[in-house]
C-alpha positions in Angstrom: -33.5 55.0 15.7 -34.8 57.9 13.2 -37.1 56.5 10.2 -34.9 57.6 7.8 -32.0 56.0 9.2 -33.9 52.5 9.6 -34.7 53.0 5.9 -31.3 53.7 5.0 -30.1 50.4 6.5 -32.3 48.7 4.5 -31.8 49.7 1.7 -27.8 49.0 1.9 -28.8 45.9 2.5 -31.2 44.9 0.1 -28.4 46.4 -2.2 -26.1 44.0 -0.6 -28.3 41.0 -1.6 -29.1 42.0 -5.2 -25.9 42.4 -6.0 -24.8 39.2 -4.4 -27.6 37.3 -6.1 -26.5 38.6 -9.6 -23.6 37.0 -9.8 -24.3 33.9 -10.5 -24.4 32.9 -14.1 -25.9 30.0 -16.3 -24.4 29.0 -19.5 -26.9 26.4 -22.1 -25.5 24.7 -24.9 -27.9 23.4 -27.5 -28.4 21.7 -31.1 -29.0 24.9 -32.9 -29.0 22.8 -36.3 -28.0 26.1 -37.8 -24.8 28.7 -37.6 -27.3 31.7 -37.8 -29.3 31.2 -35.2 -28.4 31.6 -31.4 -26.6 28.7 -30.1 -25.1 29.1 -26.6 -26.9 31.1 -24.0 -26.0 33.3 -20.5 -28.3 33.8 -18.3 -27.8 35.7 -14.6 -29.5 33.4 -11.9 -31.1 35.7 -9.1 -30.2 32.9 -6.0 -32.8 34.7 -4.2 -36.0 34.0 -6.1 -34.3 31.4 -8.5 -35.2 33.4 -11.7 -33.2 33.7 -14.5 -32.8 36.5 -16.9 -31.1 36.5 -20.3 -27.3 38.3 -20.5 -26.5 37.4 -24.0 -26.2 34.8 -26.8 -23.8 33.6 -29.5 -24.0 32.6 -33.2 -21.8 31.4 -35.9 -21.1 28.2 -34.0 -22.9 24.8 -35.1 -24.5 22.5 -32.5 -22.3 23.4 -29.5 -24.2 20.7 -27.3 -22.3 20.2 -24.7 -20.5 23.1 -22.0 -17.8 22.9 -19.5 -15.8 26.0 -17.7 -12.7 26.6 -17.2 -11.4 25.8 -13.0 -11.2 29.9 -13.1 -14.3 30.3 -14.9 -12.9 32.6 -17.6 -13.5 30.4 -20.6 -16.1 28.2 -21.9 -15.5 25.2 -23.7 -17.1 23.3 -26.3 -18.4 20.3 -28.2 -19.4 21.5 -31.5 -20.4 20.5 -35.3 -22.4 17.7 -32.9 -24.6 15.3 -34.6 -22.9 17.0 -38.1 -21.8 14.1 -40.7 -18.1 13.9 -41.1 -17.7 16.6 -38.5 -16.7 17.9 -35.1 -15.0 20.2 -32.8 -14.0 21.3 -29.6 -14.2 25.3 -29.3 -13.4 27.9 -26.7 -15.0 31.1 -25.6 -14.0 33.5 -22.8 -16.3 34.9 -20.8 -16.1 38.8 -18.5 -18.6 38.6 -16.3 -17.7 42.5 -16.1 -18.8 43.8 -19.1 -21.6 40.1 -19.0 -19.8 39.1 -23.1 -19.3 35.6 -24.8 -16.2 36.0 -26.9 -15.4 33.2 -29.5 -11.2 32.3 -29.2 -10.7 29.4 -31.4 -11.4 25.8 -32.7 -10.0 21.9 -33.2 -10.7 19.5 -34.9 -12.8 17.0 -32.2 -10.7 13.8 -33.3 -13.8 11.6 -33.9 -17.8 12.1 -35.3 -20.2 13.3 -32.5 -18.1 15.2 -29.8 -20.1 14.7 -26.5 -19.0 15.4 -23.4 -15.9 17.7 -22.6 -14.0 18.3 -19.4 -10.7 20.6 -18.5 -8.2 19.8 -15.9 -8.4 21.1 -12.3 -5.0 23.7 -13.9 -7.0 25.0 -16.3 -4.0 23.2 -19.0 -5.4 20.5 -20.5 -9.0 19.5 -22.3 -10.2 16.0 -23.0 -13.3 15.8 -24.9 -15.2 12.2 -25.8 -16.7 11.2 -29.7 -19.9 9.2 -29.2 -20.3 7.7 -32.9 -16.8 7.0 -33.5 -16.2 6.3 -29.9 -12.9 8.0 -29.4 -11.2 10.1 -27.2 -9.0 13.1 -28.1 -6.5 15.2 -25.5 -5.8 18.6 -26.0 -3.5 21.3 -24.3 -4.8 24.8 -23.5 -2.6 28.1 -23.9 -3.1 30.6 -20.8 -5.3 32.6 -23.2 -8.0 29.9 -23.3 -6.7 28.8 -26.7 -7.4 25.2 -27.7 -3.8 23.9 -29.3 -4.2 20.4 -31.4 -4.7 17.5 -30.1 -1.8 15.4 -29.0 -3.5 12.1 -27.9 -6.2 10.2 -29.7 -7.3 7.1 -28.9 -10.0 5.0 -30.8 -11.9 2.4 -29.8 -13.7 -0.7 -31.8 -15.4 -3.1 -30.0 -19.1 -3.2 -29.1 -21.5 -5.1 -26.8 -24.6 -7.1 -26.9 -27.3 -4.9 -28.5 -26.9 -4.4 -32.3 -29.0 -2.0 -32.4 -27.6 0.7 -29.9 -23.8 -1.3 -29.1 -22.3 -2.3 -32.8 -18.7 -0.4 -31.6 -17.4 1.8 -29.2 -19.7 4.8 -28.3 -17.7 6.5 -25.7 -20.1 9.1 -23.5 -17.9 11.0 -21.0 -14.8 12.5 -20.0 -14.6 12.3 -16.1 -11.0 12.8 -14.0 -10.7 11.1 -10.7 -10.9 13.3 -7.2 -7.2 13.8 -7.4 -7.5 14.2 -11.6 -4.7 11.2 -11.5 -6.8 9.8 -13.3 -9.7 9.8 -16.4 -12.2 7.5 -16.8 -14.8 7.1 -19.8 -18.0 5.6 -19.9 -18.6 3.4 -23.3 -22.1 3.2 -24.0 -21.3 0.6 -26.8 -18.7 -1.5 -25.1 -20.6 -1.7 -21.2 -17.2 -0.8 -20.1 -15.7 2.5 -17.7 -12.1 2.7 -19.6 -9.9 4.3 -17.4 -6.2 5.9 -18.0 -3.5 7.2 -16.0 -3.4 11.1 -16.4 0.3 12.4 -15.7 -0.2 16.4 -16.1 3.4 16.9 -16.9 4.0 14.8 -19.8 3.7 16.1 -23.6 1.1 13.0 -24.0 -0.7 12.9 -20.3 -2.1 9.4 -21.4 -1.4 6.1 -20.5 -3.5 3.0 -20.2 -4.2 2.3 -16.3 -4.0 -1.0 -14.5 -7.1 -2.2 -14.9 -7.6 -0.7 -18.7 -11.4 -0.7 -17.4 -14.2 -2.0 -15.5 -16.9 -3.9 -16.9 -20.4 -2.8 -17.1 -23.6 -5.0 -16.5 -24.3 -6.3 -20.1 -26.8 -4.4 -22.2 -26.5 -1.5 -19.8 -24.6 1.5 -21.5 -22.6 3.5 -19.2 -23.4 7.1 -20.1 -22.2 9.4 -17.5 -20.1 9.4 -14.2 -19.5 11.4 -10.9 -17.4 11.1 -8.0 -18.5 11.9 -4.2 -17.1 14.5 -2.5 -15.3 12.3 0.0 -13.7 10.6 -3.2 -14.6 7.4 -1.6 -17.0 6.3 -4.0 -18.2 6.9 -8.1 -21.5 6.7 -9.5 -21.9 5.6 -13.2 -25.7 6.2 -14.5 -26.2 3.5 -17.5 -28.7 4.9 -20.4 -29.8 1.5 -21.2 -30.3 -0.3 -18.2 -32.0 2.7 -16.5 -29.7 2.4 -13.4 -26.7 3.7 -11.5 -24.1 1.5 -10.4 -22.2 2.7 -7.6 -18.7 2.0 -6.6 -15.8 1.7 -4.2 -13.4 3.9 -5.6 -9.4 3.6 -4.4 -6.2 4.7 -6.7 -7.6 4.4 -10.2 -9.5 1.5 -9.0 -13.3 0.7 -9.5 -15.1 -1.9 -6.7 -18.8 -2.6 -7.6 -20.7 -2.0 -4.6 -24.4 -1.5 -5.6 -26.7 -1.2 -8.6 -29.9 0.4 -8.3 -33.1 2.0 -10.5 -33.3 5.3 -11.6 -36.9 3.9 -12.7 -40.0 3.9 -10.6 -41.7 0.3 -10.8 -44.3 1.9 -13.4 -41.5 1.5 -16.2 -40.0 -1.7 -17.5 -38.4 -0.8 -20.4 -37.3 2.0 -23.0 -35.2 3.4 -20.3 -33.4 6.8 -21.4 -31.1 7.7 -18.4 -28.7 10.3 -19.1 -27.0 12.6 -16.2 -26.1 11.8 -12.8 -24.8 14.4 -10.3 -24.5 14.8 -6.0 -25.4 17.6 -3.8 -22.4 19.4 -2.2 -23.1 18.0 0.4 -22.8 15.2 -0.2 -25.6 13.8 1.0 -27.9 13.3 -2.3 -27.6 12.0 -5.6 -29.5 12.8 -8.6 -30.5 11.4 -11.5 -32.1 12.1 -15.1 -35.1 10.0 -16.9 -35.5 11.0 -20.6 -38.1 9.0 -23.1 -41.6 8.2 -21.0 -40.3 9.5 -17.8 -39.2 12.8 -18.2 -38.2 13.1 -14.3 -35.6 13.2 -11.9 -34.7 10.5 -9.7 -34.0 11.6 -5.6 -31.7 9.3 -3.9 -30.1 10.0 -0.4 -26.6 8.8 0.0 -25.8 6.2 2.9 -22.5 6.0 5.1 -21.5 3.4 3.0 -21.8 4.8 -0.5 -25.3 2.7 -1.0 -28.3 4.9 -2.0 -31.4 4.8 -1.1 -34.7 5.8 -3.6 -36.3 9.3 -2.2 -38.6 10.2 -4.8 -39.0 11.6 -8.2 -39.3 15.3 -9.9 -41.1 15.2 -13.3 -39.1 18.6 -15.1 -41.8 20.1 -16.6 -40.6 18.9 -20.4 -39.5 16.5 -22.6 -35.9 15.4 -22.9 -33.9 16.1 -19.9 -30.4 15.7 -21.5 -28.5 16.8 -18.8 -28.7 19.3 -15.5 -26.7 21.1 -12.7 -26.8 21.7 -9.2 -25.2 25.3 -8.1 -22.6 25.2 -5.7 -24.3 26.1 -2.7 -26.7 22.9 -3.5 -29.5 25.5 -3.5 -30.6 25.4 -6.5 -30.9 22.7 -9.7 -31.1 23.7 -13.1 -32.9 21.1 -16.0 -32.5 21.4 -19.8 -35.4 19.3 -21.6 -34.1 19.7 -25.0 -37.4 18.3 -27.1 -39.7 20.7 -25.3 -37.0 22.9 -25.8 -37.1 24.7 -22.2 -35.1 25.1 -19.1 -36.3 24.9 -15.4 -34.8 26.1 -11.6 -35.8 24.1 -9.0 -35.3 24.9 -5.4 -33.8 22.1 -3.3 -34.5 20.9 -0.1 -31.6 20.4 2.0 -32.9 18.1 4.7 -35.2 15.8 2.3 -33.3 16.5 -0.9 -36.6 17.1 -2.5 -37.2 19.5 -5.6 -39.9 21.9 -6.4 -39.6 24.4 -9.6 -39.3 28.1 -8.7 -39.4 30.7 -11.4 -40.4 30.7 -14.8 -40.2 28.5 -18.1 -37.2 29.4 -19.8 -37.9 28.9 -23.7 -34.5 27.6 -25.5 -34.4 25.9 -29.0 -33.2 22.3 -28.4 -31.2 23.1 -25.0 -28.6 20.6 -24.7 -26.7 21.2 -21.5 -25.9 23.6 -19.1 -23.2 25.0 -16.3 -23.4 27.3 -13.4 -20.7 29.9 -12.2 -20.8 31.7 -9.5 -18.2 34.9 -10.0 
């Protein structure tokens, strides 16, 4: 084959893999503290070398700490007015990865002090965000337009656990719906319970308390976040308190304790900080995040029966890692350390489920969160 030809080829396909490795985009929340000042972030992921390069940013919206997308990825959602006094929100955003813009749509009023964690429904119709310091839990339907319409449900809860300190009432955490999204269930860091409703998408109110209302937490533990395996057989629940993730059978709105395990390595005894828990794709690894002294990432591979099984540990190059994603080809994970105020990409290894950074330091003020769409 001619020269010219062989270079033409490759060209067409080096073409081919740029553009398929710019289309994969990263959205960060943070605590911006302030309305002029940038607040949530898009960045295009090159899956080839795992860099990330900025696409644009948006003000004029306080403390939006915590992101979720819509199931068609057009729209952003939410919490914002975080950590304000007497305040909070849920907002939404639509995104064209076309024309790579961030487009405010609307806001409501969050229901509750401290909005958290947000999630939508798998028909794009419905919102359910969580309030951590008034530990309630507020439903919300969306318009085709990604328009947040008010609330319809709220539900408050009073009643604490054993730590004064951290547990004096209800701080509820998450927002997570079931395999089949039959079902919600919300981790109470202040009660050690996983509440749990019945979701029936139809209804006006989609709300109703399931049989059993919840499942009880270890004591002192504070459930903070949960996640569901692929196969749908079994949840994971990581508790900030206890520094452990309990797993469990899980069958029709039901929760079966099956295993409770450290995030920890054997070096730290106490001040744990656990915060996010997530699986591969695959299915085969879970992964966990240490905030506080450990500042890492705990590596656990996933047995037949649900059980896991310690790996390793990933330190993540900051302070703070609030929370963190895993793409959906399981290729790559992305960290937020929101007191170092910087984001990292870390390849991962299929076979061992180990982690090792790729790219640069990302630099963002008091990054809270992030969420990864491929388009």
């Amino acid at each position: 084959m001619p020269l010219k030809k062989i270079l033409s080829s490759v060209f067409i396909i080096l073409a081919f893999i740029k553009l398929y490795s710019q289309n994969t985009y990263v959205f960060f929340g943070s605590f911006n503290r302030d309305k002029t000042t940038e607040g949530i972030y898009v960045y295009e992921l090159d899956t080839i070398k795992g860099k990330l390069s900025k696409v644009t940013s948006v003000k004029g919206i306080l403390n939006p700490s915590f992101l979720t997308l819509s199931p068609n990825g057009k729209y952003v959602f939410a919490c914002t007015e975080s950590k304000t006094k007497n305040a909070g929100s849920v907002s939404s955003f639509a995104f064209n990865p076309m024309d790579k813009k961030l487009t405010f749509i609307n806001s409501q009023k969050s229901g509750g002090e401290n909005p958290v964690y947000v999630t939508a429904h798998q028909n794009g119709k419905w919102l359910i965000n969580g309030n951590y310091t008034e530990g309630s839990v507020s439903v919300y339907p969306v318009l085709e337009n990604g328009s947040i319409q008010p609330a319809v449900q709220n539900f408050q809860f009073l009643e604490g656990s054993i730590n004064p300190g951290r547990q004096e009432r209800s701080h509820i955490h998450s927002t997570v719906f079931s395999p089949n999204f039959d079902y919600i269930f919300l981790p109470d860091l202040g009660a050690d319970k996983i509440r749990s409703y019945h979701f029936e998408n139809e209804k006006h109110k989609p709300l109703s308390p399931a049989e059993p209302p919840f499942t009880q937490a270890v004591l002192g533990s504070g459930p903070r976040h949960l996640t569901f395996h692929p196969n749908g057989k079994y949840a994971y629940c990581i508790e900030e308190m206890g520094g452990a993730v309990s797993v469990y059978g899980y069958d029709k709105g039901r929760l079966a304790p099956i295993q409770r395990i450290d995030t920890h390595s054997e070096k730290f005894k106490e001040d744990f900080e656990s915060s996010d828990v997530h699986i591969s794709p695959d299915g085969l690894f879970l992964y966990a995040s240490n905030r506080g002294v450990e500042n890492n990432i705990a590596i656990f591979s996933i047995q037949n029966d649900g059980k896991l099984k310690t790996v390793g540990y990933q330190p993540t190059k900051g302070k703070h890692p609030r929370v963190f994603a895993i793409d959906e080809t399981g290729k790559f994970v992305i960290v937020t350390n929101a007191q170092s105020g910087d984001a990292f990409v870390f390849r991962r290894n299929a076979e061992t489920g180990l982690l090792k950074k790729v790219g640069k330091r990302v630099k963002i003020k008091a990054v809270s969160s992030v969420q990864i769409r491929r388009y």
